[in-house]
N, C-alpha and C positions, 0 to 999 in steps of 0.2 A: 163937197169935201167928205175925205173918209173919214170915218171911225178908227179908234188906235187898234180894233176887233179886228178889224176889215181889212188894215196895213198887214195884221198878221196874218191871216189867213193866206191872204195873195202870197207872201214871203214862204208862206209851210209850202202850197201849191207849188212853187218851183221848185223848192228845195224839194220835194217827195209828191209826186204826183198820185193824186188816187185811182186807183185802178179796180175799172167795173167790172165786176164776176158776172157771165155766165149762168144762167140757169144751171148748166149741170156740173159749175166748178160750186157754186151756192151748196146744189145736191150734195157733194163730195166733202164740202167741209162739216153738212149737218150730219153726215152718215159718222164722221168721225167724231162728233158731240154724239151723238145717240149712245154709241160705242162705248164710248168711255164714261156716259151716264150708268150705261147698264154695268158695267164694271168694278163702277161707283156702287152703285147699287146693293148689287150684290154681296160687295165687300160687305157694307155697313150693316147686311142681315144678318150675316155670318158673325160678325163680331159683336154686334150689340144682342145678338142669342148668347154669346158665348160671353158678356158682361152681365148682362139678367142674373145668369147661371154660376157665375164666380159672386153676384151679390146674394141670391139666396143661399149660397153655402158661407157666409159670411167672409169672403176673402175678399176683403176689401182693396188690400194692396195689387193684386191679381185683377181684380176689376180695373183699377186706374192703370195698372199698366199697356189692360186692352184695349182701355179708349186712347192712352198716349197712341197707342198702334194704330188705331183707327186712323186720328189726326194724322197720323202722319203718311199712311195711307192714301187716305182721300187728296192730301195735297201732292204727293206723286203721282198719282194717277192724273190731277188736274194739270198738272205741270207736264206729262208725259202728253195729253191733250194736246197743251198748247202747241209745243214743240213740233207735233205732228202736224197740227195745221197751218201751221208758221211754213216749213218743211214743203208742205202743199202750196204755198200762198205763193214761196218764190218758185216754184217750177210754175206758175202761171203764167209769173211777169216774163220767166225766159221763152 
């Protein structure tokens, strides 16, 4: 007898079958995480120098405006990530 786990599993399985990567599709989505690490990255040095620097001149409001920028930064970049490997993931299947 199944588990109520195991009834759904089987039911996901048809409804969307998983599909194995590839060593070099694997390759191609991590190049596109690196990528958009380093991007990440980079952003966040840049603007949290340039928060340090809006807090020792006392601008306070100027600091939280950079980090609002930040946040909202880092989450478009992560979001433009995903999209991109999504993007990749259906030219696999075809």
């Amino acid at each position: 007898m199944k588990s109520a786990y195991e009834l759904a599993m089987e039911r996901l399985a048809k409804n969307t079958p998983s599909v194995t990567l590839t060593d070099d599709q694997k390759k191609q989505l991590a190049e596109i995480d690196a990528t958009f690490k380093a991007k990440i990255a980079e952003r966040e040095v840049f603007l949290k120098d340039q928060i340090v620097k809006a807090q020792m001149a006392d601008k306070f409001e100027e600091a939280e405006q950079l980090q609002q920028q930040l946040l909202t930064d880092v989450r478009r970049l992560n979001d433009d990530c995903e999209t991109k490997k999504e993007k990749l993931r259906r030219s696999f299947a075809s």
